[in-house]
N, CA, C and O atoms as CSV, one atom per row, in Angstrom:
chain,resi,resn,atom,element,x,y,z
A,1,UNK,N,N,112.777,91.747,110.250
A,1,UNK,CA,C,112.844,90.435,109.658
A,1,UNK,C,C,111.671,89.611,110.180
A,1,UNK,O,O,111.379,89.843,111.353
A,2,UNK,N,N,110.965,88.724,109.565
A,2,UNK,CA,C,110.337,87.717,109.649
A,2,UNK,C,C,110.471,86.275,109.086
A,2,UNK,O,O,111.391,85.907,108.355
A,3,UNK,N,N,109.400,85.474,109.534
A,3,UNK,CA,C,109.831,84.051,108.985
A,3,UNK,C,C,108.180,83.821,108.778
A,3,UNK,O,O,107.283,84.545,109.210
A,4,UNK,N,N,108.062,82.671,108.038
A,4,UNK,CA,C,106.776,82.294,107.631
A,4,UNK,C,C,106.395,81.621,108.848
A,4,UNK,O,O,105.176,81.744,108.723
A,5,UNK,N,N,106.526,81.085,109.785
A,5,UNK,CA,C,106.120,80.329,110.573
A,5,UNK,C,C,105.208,81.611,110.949
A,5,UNK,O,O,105.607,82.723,110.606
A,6,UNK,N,N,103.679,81.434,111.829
A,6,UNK,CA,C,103.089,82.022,112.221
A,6,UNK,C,C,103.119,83.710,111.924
A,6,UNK,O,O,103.155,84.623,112.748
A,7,UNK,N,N,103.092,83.767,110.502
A,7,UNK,CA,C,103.474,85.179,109.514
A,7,UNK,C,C,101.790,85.765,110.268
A,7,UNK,O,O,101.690,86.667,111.099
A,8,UNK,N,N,100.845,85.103,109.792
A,8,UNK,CA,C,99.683,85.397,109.935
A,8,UNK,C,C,99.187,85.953,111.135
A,8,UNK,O,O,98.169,86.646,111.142
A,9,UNK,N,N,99.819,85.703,112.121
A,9,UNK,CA,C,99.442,86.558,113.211
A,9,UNK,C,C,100.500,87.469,114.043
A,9,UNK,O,O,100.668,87.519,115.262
A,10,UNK,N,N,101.331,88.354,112.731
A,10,UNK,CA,C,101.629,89.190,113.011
A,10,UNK,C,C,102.587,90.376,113.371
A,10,UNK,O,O,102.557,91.570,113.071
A,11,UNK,N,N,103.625,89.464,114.278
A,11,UNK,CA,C,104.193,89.582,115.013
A,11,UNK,C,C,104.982,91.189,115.602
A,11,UNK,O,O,105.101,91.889,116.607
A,12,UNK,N,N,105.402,91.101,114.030
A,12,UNK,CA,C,106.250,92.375,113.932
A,12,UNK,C,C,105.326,93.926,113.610
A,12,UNK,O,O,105.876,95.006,113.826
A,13,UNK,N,N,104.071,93.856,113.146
A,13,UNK,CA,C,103.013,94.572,113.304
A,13,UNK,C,C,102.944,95.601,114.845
A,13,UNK,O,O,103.063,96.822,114.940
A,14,UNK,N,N,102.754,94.766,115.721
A,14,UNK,CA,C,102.329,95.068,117.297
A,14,UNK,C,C,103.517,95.203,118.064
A,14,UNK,O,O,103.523,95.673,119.202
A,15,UNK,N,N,104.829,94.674,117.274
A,15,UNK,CA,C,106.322,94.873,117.878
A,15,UNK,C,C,106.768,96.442,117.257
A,15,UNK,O,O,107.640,97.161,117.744
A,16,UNK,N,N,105.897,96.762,116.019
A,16,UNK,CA,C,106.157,98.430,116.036
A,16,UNK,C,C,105.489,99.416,116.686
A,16,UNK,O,O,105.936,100.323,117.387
A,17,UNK,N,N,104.088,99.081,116.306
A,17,UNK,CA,C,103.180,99.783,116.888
A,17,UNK,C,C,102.924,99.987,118.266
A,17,UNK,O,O,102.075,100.768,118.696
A,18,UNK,N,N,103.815,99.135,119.086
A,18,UNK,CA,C,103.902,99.271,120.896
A,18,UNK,C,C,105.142,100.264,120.850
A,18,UNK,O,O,105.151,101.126,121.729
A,19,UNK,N,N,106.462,100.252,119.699
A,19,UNK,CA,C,107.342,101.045,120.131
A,19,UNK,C,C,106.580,102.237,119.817
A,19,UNK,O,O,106.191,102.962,120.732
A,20,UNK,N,N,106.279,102.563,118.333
A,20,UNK,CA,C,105.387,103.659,118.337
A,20,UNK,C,C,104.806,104.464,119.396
A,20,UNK,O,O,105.047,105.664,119.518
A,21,UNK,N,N,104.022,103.789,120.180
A,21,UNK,CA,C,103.279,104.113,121.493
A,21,UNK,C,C,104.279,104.874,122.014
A,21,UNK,O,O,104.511,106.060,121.777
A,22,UNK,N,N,105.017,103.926,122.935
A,22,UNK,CA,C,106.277,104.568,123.793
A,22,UNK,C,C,107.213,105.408,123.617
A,22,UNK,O,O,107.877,106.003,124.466
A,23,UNK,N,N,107.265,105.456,122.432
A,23,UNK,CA,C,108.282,106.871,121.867
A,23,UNK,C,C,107.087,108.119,121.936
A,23,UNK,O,O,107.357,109.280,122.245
A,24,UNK,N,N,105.923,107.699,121.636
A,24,UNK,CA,C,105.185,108.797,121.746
A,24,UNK,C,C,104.994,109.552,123.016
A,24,UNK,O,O,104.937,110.749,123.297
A,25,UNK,N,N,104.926,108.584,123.597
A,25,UNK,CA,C,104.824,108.659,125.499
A,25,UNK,C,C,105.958,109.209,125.823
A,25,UNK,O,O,106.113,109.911,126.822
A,26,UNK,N,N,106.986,108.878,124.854
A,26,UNK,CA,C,108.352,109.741,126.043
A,26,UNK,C,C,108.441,110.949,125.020
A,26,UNK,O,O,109.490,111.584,125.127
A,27,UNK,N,N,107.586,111.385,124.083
A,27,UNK,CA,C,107.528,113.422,123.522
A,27,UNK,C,C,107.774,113.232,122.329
A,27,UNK,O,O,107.407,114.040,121.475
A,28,UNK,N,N,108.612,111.849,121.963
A,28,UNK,CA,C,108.975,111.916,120.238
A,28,UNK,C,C,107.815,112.074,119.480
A,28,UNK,O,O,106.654,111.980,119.877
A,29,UNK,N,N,108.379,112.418,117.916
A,29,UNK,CA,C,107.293,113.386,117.492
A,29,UNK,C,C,107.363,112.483,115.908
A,29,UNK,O,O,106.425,112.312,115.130
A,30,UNK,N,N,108.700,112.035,115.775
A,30,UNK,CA,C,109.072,111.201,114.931
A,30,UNK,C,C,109.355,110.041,114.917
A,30,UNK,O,O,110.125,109.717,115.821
A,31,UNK,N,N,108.949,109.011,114.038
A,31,UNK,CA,C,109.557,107.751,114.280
A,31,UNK,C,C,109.831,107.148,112.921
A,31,UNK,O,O,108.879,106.765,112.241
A,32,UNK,N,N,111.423,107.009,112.359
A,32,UNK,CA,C,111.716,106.534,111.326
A,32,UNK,C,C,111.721,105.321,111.471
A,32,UNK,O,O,112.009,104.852,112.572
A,33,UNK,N,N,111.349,104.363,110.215
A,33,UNK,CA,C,111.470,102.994,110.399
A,33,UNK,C,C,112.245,102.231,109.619
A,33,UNK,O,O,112.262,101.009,109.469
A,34,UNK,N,N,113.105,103.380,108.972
A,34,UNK,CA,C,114.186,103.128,108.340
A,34,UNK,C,C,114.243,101.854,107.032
A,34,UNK,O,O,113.901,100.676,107.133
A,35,UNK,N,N,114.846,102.637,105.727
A,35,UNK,CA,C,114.556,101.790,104.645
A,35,UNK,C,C,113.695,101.797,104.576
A,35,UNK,O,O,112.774,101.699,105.388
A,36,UNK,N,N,113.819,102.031,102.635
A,36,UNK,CA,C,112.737,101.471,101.442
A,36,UNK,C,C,113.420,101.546,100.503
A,36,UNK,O,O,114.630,101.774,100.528
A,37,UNK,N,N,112.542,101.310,99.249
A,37,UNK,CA,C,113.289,101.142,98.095
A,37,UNK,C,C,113.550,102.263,97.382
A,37,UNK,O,O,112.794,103.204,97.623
A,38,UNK,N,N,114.484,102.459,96.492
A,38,UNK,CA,C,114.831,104.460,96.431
A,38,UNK,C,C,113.784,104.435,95.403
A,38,UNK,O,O,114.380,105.054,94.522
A,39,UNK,N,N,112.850,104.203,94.994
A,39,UNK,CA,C,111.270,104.444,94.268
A,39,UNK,C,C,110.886,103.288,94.406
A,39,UNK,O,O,111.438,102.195,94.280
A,40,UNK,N,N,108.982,103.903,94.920
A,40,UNK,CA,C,108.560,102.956,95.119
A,40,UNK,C,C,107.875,102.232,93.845
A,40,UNK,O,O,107.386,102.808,92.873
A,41,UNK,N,N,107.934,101.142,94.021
A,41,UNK,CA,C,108.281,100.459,92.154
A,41,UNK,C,C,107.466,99.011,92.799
A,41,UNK,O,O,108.229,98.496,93.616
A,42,UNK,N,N,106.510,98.428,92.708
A,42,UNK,CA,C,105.695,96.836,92.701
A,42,UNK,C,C,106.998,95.789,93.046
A,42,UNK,O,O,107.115,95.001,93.984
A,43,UNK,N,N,108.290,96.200,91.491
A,43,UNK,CA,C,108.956,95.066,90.903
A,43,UNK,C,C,110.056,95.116,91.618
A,43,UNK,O,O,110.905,94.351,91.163
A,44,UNK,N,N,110.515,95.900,92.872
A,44,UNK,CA,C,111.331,96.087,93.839
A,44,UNK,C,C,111.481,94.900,94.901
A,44,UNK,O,O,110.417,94.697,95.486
A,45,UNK,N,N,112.685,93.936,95.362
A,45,UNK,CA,C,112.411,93.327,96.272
A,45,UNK,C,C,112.437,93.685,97.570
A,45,UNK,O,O,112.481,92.996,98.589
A,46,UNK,N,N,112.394,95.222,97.351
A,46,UNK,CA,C,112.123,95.819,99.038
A,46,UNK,C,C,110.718,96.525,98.741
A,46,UNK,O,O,110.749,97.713,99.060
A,47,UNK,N,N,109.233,96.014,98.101
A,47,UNK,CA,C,108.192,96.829,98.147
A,47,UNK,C,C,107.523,96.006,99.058
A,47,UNK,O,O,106.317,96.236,99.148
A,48,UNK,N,N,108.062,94.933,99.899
A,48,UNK,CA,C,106.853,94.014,101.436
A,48,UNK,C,C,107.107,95.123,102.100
A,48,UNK,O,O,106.225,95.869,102.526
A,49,UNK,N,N,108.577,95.343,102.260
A,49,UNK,CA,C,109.222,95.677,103.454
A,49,UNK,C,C,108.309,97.385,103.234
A,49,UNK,O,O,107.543,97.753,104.125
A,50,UNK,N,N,108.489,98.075,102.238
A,50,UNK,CA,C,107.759,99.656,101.715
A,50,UNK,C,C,106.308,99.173,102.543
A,50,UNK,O,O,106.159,99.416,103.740
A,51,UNK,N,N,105.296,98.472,101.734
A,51,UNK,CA,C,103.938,98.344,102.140
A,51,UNK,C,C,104.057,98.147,103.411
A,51,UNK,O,O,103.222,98.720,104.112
A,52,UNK,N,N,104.924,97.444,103.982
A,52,UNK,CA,C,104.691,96.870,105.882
A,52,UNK,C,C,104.738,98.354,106.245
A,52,UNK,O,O,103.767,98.774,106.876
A,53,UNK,N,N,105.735,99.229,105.940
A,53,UNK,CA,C,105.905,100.613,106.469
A,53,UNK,C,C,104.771,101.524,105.887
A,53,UNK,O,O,104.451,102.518,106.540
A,54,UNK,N,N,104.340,101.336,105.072
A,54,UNK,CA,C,103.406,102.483,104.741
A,54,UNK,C,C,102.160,102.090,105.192
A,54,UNK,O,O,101.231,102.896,105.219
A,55,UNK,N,N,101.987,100.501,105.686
A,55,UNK,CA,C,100.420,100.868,106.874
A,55,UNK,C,C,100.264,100.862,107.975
A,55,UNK,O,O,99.367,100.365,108.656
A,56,UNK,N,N,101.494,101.648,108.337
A,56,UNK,CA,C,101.205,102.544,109.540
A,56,UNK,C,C,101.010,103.733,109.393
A,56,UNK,O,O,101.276,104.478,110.336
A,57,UNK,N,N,100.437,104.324,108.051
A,57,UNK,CA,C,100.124,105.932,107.533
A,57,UNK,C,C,101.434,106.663,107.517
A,57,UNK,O,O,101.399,107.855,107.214
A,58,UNK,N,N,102.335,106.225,107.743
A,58,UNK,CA,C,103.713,107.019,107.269
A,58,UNK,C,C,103.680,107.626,106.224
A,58,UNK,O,O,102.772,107.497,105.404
A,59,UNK,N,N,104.829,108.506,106.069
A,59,UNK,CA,C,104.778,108.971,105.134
A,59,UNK,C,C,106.700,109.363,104.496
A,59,UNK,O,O,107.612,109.979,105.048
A,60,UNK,N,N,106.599,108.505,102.862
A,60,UNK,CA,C,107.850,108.178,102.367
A,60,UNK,C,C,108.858,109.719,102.256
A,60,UNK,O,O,108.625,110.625,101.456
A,61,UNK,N,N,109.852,109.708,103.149
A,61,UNK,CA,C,111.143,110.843,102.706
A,61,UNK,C,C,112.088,110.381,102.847
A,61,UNK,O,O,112.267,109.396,103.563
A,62,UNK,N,N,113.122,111.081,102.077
A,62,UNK,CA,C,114.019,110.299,101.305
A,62,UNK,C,C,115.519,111.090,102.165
A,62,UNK,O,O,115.631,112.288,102.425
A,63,UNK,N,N,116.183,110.367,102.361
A,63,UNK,CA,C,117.250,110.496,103.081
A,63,UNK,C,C,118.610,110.645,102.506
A,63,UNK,O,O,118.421,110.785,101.298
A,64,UNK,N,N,119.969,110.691,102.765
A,64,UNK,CA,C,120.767,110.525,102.548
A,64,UNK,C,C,120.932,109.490,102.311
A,64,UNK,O,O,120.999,109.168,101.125
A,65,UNK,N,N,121.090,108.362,103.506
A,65,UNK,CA,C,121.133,107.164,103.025
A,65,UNK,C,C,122.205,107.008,104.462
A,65,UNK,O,O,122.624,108.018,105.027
A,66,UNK,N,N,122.604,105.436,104.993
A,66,UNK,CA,C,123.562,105.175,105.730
A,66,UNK,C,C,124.462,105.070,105.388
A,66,UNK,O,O,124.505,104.925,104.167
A,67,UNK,N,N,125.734,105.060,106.084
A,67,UNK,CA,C,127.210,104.919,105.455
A,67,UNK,C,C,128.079,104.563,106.825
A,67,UNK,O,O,128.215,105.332,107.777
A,68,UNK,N,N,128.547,103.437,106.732
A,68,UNK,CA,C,130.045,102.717,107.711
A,68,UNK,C,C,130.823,103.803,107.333
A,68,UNK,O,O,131.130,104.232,106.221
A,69,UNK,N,N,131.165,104.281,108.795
A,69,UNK,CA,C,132.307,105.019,108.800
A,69,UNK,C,C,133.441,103.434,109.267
A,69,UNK,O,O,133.049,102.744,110.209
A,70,UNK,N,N,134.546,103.094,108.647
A,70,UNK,CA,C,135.538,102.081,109.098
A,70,UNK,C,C,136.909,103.200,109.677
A,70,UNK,O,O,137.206,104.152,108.955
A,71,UNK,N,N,137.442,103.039,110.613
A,71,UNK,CA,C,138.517,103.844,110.836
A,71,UNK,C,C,139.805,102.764,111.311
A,71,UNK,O,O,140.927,103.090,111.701
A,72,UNK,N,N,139.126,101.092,111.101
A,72,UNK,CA,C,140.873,100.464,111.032
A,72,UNK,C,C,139.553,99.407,109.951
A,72,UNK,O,O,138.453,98.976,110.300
A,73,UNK,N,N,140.214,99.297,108.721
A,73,UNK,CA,C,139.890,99.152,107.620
A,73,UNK,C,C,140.208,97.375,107.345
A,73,UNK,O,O,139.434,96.638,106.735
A,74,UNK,N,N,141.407,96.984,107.902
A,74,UNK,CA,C,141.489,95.832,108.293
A,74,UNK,C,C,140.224,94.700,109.547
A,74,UNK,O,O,139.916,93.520,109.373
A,75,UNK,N,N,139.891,95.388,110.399
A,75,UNK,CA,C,138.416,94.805,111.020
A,75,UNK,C,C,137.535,95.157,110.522
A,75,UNK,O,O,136.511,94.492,110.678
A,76,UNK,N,N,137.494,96.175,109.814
A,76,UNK,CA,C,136.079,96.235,109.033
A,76,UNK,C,C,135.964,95.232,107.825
A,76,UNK,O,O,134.924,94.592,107.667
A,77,UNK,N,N,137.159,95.083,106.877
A,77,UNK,CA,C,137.087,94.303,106.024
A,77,UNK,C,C,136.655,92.830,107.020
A,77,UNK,O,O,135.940,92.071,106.366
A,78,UNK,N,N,136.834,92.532,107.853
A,78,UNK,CA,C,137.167,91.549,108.464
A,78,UNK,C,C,135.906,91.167,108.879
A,78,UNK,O,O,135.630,89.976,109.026
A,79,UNK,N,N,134.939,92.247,109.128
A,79,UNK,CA,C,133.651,92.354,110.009
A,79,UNK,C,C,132.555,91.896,108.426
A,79,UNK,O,O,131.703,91.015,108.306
A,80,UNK,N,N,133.069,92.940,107.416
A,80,UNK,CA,C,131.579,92.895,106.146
A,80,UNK,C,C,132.227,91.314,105.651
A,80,UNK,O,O,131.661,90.860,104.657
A,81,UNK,N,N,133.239,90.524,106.186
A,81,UNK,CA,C,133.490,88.893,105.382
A,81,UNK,C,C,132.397,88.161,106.034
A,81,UNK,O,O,131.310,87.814,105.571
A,82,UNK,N,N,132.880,88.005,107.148
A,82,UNK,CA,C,132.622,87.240,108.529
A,82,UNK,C,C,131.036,87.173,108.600
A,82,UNK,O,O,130.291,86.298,108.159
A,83,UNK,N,N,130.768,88.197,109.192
A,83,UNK,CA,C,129.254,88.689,109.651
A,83,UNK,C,C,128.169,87.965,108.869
A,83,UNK,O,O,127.308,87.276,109.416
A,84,UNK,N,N,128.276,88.195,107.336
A,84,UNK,CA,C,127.273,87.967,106.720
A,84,UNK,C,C,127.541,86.407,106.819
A,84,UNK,O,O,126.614,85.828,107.386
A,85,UNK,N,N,128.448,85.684,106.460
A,85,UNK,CA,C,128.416,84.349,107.073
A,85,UNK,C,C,127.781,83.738,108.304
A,85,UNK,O,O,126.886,82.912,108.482
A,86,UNK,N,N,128.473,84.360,108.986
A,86,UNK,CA,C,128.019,83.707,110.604
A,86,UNK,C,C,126.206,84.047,110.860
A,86,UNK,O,O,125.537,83.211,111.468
A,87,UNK,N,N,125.587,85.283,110.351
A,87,UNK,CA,C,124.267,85.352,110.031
A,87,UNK,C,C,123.113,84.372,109.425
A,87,UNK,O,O,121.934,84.220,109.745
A,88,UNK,N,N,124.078,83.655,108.234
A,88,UNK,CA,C,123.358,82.891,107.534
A,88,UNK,C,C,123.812,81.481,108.294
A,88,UNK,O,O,122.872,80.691,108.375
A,89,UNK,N,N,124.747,81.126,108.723
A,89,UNK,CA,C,124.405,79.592,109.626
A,89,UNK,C,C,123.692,79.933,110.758
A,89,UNK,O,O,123.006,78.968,111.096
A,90,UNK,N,N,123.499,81.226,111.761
A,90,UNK,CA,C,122.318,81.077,112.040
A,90,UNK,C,C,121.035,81.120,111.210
A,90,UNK,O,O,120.213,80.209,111.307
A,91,UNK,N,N,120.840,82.218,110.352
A,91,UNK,CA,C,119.515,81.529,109.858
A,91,UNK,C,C,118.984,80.025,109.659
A,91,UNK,O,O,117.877,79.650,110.045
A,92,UNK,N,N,119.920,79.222,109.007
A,92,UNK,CA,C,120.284,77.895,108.371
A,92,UNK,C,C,119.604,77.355,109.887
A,92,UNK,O,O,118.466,76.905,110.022
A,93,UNK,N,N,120.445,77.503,110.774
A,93,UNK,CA,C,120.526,76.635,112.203
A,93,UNK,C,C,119.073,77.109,112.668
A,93,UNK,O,O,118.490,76.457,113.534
A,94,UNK,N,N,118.499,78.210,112.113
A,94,UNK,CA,C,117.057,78.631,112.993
A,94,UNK,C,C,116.128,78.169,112.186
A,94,UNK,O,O,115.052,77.857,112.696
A,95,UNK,N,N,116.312,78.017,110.759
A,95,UNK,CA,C,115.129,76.777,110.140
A,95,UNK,C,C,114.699,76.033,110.089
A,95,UNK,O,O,113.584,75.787,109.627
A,96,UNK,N,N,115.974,74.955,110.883
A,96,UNK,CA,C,115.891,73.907,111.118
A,96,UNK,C,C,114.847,73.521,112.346
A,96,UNK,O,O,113.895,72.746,112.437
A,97,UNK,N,N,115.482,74.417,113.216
A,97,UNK,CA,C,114.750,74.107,114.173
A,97,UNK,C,C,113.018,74.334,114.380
A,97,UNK,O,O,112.115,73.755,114.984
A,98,UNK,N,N,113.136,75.342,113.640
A,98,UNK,CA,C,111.955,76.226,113.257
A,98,UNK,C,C,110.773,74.694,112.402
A,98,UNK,O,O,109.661,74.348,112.801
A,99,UNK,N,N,111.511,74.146,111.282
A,99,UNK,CA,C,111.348,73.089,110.809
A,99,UNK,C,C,110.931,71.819,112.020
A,99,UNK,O,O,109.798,71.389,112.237
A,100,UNK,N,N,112.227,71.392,112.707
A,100,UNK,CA,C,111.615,70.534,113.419
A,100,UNK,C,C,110.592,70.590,114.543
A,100,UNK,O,O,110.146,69.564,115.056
A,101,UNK,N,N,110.201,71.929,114.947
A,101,UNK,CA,C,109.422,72.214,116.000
A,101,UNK,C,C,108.148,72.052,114.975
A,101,UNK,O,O,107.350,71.498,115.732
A,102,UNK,N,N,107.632,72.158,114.027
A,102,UNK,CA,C,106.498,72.259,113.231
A,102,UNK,C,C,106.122,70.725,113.186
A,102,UNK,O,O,105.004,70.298,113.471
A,103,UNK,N,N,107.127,70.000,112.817
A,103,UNK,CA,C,106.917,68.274,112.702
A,103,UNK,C,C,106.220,67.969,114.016
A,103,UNK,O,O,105.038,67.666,114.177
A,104,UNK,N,N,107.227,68.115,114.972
A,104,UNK,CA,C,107.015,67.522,116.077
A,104,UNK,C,C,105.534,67.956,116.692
A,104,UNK,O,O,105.113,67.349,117.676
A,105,UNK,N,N,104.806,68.953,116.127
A,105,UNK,CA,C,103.662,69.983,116.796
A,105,UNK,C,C,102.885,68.906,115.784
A,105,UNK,O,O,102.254,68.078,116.441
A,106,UNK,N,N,102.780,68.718,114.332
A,106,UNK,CA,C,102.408,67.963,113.690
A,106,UNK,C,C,102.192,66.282,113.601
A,106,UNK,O,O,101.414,65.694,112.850
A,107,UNK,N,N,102.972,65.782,114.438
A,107,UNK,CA,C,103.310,64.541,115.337
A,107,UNK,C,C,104.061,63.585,113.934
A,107,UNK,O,O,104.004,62.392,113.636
A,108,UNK,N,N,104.631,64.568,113.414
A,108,UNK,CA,C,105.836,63.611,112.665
A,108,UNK,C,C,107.364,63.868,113.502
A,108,UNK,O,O,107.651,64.638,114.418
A,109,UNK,N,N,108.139,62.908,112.781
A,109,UNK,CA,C,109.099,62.924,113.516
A,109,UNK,C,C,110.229,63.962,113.202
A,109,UNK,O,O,110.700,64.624,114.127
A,110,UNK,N,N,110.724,64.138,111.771
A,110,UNK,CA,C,110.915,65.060,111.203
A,110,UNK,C,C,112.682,64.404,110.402
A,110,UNK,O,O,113.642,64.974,109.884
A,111,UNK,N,N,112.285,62.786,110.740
A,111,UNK,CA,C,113.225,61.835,109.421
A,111,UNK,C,C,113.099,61.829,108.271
A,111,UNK,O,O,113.829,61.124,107.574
């Protein structure tokens, strides 16, 4: 995940490419980076996320796919309600701030 704030320099680029390193360093031979779009298609809203992965010279194979195993079906229902909620008031709550730290760097107030 990313945010536009300071997109331009990077972040998540050098946050793979250091794990890269270190998995290499400890013998791994592979490094999935998991997800893309099941063809790669322009008009896909997962082709950033495809291109971010494919310039690191990867190369696209196609998987099974993931799957929740739930084995008490009641917390899981409970977990796929919840979760995605409580995710998005943080996002909400991290824009803001994200927002007011930009004003304040900008020397507005952010009323």
């Amino acid at each position: 995940m990313s945010l536009e704030a300071d997109r331009e320099k990077m972040p998540n680029h050098l946050l793979q490419w250091e794990a890269m390193r270190w998995a290499r360093a400890q013998g791994c031979t592979t490094y999935d980076l998991w997800g893309a779009p099941d063809a790669p298609n322009p008009q896909d809203p997962l082709w950033g996320v495809y291109n971010f992965k494919q310039g690191f010279g990867g190369r696209f194979v196609r998987h099974l796919g993931a799957w929740d195993f739930a084995p008490n079906r009641a917390l899981y229902t409970a977990y796929a309600l919840i979760l995605p909620r409580v995710l998005g008031l943080m996002r909400h709550a991290a824009r803001g701030r994200i927002r007011r730290t930009a004003m304040s760097e900008d020397g507005r107030t952010g009323e």
